[in-house]
C-alpha positions, -999 to 999 in steps of 0.1 A, spaced: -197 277 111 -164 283 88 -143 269 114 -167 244 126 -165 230 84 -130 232 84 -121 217 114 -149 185 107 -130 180 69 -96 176 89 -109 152 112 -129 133 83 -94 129 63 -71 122 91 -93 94 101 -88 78 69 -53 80 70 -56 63 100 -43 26 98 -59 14 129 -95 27 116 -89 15 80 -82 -21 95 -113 -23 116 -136 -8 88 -118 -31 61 -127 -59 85 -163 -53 89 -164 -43 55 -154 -77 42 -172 -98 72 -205 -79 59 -202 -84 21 -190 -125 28 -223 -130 52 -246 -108 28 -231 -129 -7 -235 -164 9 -271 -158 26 -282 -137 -10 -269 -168 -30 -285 -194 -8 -319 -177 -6 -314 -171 -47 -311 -209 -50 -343 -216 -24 -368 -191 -41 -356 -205 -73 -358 -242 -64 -392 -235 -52 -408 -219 -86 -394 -249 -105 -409 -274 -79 -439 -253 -81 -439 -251 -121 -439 -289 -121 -464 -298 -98 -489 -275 -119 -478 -288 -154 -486 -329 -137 -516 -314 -128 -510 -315 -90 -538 -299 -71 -515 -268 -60 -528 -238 -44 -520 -197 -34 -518 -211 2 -488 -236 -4 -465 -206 -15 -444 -205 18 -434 -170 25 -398 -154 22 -386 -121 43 -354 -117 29 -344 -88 55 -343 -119 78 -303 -125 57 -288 -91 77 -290 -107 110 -251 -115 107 -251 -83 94 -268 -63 127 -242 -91 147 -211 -78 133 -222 -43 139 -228 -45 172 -196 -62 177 -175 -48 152 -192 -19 146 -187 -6 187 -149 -12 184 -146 10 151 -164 38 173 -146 36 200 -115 33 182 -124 68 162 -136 82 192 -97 77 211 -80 87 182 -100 121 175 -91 129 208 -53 112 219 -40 125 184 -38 161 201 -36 153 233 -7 127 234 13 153 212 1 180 234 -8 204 213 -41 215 220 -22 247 241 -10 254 209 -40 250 191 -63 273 213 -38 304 206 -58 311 177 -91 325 174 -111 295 185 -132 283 215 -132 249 226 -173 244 216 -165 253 185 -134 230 179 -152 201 197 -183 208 174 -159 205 144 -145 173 156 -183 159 164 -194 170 128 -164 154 108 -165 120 129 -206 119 126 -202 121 86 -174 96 88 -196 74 105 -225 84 85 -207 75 54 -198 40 67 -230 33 72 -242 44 40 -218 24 22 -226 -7 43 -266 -6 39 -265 4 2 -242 -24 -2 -265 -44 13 -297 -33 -10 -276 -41 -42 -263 -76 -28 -303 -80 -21 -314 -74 -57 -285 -81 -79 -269 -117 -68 -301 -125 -41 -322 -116 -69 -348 -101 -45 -376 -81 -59 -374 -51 -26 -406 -33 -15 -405 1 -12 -416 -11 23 -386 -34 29 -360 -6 14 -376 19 39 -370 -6 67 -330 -11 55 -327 26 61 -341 29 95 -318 3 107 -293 24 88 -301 52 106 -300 32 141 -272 17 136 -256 50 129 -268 62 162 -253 34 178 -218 37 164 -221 73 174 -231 65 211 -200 38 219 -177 73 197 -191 99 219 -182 71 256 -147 67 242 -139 104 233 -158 114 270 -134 87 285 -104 102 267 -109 137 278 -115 129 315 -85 105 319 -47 118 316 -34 87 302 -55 86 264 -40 46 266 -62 43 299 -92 57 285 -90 29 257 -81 0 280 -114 13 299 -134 17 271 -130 -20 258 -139 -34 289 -167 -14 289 -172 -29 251 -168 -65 265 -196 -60 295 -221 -43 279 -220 -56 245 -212 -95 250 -214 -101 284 -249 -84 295 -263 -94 260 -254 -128 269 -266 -130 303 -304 -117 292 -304 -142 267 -298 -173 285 -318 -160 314 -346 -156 291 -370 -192 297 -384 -185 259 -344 -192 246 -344 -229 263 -356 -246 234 -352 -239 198 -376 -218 182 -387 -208 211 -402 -224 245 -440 -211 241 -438 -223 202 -428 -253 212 -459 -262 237 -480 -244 217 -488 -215 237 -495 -183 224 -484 -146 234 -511 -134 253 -510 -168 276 -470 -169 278 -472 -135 291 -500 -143 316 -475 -175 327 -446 -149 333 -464 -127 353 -459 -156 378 -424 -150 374 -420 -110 379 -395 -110 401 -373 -135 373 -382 -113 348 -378 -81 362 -340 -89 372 -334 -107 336 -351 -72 318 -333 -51 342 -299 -63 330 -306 -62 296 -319 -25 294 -286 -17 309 -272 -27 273 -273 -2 243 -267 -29 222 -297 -50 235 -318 -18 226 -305 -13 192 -305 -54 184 -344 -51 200 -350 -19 174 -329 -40 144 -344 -72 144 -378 -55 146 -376 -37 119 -358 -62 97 -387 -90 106 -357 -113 121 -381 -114 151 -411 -132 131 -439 -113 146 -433 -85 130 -426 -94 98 -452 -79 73 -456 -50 101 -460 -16 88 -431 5 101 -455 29 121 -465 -4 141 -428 -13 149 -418 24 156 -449 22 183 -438 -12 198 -400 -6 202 -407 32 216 -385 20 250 -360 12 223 -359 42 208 -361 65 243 -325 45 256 -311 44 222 -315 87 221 -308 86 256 -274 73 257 -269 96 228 -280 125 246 -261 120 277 -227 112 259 -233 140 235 -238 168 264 -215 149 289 -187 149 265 -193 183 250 -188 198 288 -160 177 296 -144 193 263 -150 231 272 -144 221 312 -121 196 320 -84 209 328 -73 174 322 -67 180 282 -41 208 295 -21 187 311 13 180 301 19 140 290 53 131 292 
């Protein structure tokens, strides 16, 4: 465990003196805190322009009821937010994950390295440990950021509730960044050439996390119009799914190329929880966790299988002993 601690505070300060990881965090950084000011500030100005129209229709004595309070879900501002993650977010994992790995390999010192006292589980947990709480601390930075941009300039009055529902997708969204690390450090550890495993890695980035995304979305009939296709006719859930069942062999292609997607899963997980998808807004937590359990089952899937699949490749693979010249 001494070595594991050691090796994990290494890797947590190297990364940071890492220019190519700086650049990519300061840019999602930045993106974040620009989309979270402007929506805050605009939905500030909304609420408030409603309580004085409100105010003054009851001091003319305007009939005015409970019912024409229109609601507000202010999680509905980190869509952006959940956007740039996905995007951003994937290419400062995978980033982290080919630099934990090339840093040693490219210089070829990892012979050097296992002349001491050390197996390679135990380096390779030391390396998972330091990257997870790098990771970790990103997104705890990012999400508490986000509460405080919520409450102080939004002016938002948070449920307990709605602050439990910021850390879940915390907690997701550090999963995710952990699943795209874990690809590109497997990738680098299997391939001679670390530069390979990166070019590989970013097309992998491009299909699964714009492309396949993409493709679900304009396959999907209910994305046609605005607002949604049902909403539009008037047609509720139960009956739109009754008209799709007409349509299983449509759908099942269209659902069968999103689920490929880990970033279809965690936006599915995201925008549940955060109530971007209306019906589940007001939603108790235990009701979304319930819902979105396929979610949940690829999202620790993926992690599982990149976690052990990586891990092996570390303690296995006679590629990290080769000699790059």
């Amino acid at each position: 465990m001494k070595q594991i601690i050691t090796i994990a505070k290494k890797e947590y300060a190297d990364a940071l003196r890492n220019y190519v990881f700086l650049v990519f965090l300061v840019f999602l950084i930045v993106l974040t805190a620009i989309s979270m000011y402007v929506g805050a500030q605009n939905f500030g100005n909304k609420v408030s322009l409603f309580e004085k129209t409100y105010q003054q229709l009851i001091a003319s004595g305007q009939p005015v009821t409970a019912l024409s309070r229109p609601e507000f879900f202010p999680l509905q501002l980190l869509r952006a937010t959940i956007e740039y993650l996905e995007i951003i977010g994937a290419i400062l994992a995978i980033s982290l994950g080919y630099l934990s790995i090339a840093k040693e390999k490219g210089n070829n010192t990892l012979p050097l390295i296992f002349t001491r006292p050390i197996t390679r589980r135990t380096y390779y947990s030391g390396k998972l440990v330091g990257n997870a709480f790098l990771l970790l601390s990103v997104c705890l930075v990012l999400f508490l950021g986000i509460v405080l941009v919520l409450m102080v300039i939004g002016g938002i009055k948070l449920s307990v509730l709605e602050i439990a529902k910021i850390g879940l997708s915390g907690i997701a969204t550090f999963v995710y960044l952990c699943i795209f690390f874990l690809f590109s450090a497997l990738l680098t550890i299997l391939m001679r050439f670390p530069s390979n495993a990166l070019i590989v890695s970013f097309v992998v980035w491009l299909f699964f996390v714009l492309i396949v995304p993409q493709i679900g979305d304009t396959m999907d009939t209910d994305n046609q119009v605005p607002g949604g296709f049902f909403n539009a006719i008037h047609v509720d859930k139960p009956q739109s799914k009754i008209i799709l069942e007409q349509f299983s062999l449509y759908e099942t292609l269209r659902n069968g190329t999103e689920e490929t997607s880990i970033t279809k899963h965690y936006e599915r997980l995201t925008f549940a929880l955060l109530g971007i998808k209306d019906i589940y807004n007001g939603k108790t937590i235990g009701f979304i966790l319930k819902d979105k359990v396929n979610e949940l089952l690829w999202i620790f899937g993926f992690l599982i299988l990149f976690l052990v699949s990586s891990l092996r490749a570390f303690t296995k693979s006679e590629r990290l002993w080769q000699k790059i010249e």
